[in-house]
C-alpha positions as CSV (number, residue, x, y, z in Angstrom):
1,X,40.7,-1.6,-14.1
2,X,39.9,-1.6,-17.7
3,X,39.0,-4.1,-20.5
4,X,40.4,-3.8,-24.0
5,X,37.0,-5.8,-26.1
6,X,37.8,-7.4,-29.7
7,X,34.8,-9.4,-29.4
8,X,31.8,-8.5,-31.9
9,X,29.1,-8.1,-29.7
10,X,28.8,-6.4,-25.6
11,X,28.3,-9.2,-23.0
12,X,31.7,-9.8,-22.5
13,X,32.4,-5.2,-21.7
14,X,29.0,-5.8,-19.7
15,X,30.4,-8.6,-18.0
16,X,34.0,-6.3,-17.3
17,X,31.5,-3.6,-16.1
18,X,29.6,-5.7,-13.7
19,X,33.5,-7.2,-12.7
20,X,34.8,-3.3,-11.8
21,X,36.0,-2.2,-15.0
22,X,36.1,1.7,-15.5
23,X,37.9,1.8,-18.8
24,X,36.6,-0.2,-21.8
25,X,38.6,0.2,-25.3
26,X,36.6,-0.7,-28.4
27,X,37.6,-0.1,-31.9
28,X,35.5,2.2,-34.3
29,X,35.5,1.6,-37.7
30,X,33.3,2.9,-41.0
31,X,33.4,-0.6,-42.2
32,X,33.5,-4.0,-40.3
33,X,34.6,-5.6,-43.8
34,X,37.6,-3.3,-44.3
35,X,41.2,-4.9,-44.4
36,X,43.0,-5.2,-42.0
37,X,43.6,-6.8,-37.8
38,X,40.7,-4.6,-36.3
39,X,37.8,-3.9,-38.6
40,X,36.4,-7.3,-37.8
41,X,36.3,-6.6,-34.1
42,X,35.1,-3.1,-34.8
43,X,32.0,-1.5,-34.7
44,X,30.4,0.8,-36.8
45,X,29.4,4.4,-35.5
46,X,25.5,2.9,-35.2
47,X,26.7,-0.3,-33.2
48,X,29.1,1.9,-31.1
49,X,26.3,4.1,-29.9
50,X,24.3,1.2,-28.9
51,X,27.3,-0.5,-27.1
52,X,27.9,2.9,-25.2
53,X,24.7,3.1,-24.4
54,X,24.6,-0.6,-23.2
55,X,27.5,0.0,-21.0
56,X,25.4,2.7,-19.0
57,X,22.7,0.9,-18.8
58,X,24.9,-1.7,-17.1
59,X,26.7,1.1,-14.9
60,X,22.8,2.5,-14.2
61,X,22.0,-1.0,-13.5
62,X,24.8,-1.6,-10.4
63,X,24.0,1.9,-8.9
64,X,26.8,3.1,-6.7
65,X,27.7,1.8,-3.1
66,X,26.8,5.9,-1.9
67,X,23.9,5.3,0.4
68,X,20.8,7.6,0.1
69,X,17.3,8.1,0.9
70,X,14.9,7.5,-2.1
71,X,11.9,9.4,-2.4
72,X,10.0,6.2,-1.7
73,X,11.4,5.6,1.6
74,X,11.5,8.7,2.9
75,X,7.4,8.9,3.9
76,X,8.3,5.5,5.8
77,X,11.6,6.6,7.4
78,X,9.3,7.8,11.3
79,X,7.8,4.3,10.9
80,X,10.9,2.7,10.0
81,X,13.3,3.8,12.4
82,X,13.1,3.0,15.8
83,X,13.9,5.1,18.5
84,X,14.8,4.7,22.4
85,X,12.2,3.8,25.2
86,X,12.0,2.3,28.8
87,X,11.8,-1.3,28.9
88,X,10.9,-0.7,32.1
89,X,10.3,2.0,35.2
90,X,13.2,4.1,35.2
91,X,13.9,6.7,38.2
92,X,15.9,9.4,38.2
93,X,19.5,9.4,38.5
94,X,19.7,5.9,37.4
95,X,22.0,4.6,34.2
96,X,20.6,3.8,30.9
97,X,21.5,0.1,30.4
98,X,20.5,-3.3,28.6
99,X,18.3,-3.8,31.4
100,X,16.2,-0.4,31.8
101,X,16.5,0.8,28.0
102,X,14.7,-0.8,24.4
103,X,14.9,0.4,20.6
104,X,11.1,-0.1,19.0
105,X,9.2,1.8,16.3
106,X,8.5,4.8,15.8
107,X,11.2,6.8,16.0
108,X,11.6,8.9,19.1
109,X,12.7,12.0,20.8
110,X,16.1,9.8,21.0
111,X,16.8,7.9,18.0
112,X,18.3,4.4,18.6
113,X,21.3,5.6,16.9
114,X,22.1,7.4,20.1
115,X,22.5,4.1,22.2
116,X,26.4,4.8,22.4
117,X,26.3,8.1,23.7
118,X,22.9,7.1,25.8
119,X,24.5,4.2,28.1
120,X,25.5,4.4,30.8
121,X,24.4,8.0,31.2
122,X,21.8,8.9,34.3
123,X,18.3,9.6,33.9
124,X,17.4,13.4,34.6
125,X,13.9,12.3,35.3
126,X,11.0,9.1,35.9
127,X,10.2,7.2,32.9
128,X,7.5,4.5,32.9
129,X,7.7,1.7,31.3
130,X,7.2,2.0,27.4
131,X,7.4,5.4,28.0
132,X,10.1,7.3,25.0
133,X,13.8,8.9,26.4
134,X,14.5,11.9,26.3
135,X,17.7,12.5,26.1
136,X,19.7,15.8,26.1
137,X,23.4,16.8,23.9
C-alpha cells in the first residue's frame, strides 16, 4: 500500500505510515515558488531530509510485529516464566492432568510450555506436592 502526498507538511505520510503504507511519493523541488502543478506541494532538498527522516522515526516508532527478547527482559525471563509443578502428591505411573499438575513461577526443569506434550503422560516417579516435573523428550 502506498500514499502519493501533495500536502506541504508530514502528518498526513505519518498518518499513511501508522495506516500500513510502505511506499510514500513526495515531490522534490529546488524551489517551492517555481511554476508550475507540483512545486507548491514540493519540498526542498532540506525539508525532504527532514520528512524522510520523520517517516522513520514513525516506522521506528510502530516497531515490527517480530517478537523478541530485549535486553531488559531477558535477566527477568527465570522469574517470569513459569514452569510445571505438582499441585499435589503424584505417584508413579499416574497421568499428568488438570487435577495432579500447576504452572507457577520460576521456571522449571519442565517449562509450562510443555503442558501439551506433558498430559496425559505417566509419571516415572513420586512427586510431592509443590514439588517441580521433571519431564523427559
Amino acid at each position: 500500500m502506498g500514499y502519493s502526498d501533495h500536502t506541504p507538511s508530514t502528518e498526513a505520510a505519518l498518518a499513511a505510515v501508522a495506516l500500513g503504507a510502505v511506499v510514500i511519493e513526495k515531490h522534490l523541488t529546488l524551489d517551492t515558488t517555481m511554476e508550475g502543478p507540483d512545486h507548491s506541494s514540493s519540498l526542498d532538498p532540506e525539508a525532504f531530509h527532514e520528512y524522510v527522516a520523520a517517516i522513520r522515526r514513525m516506522e521506528a516508532a510502530l516497531g515490527t510485529a517480530e517478537k523478541h527478547v530485549t535486553p531488559s527482559e531477558a535477566g527477568n525471563q527465570p522469574l517470569i516464566r513459569k514452569g510445571l509443578y505438582a499441585k499435589s502428591t503424584i505417584t508413579s505411573g499416574e497421568e499428568f492432568s488438570m487435577e495432579n499438575v500447576v504452572a507457577k513461577r520460576p521456571v522449571s526443569a519442565a517449562p509450562a510450555s510443555l503442558w501439551p506434550e506433558v498430559k496425559g503422560r505417566s509419571a516415572t516417579r513420586n512427586y510431592a506436592p509443590d514439588e517441580p516435573l521433571e519431564v523427559e523428550g
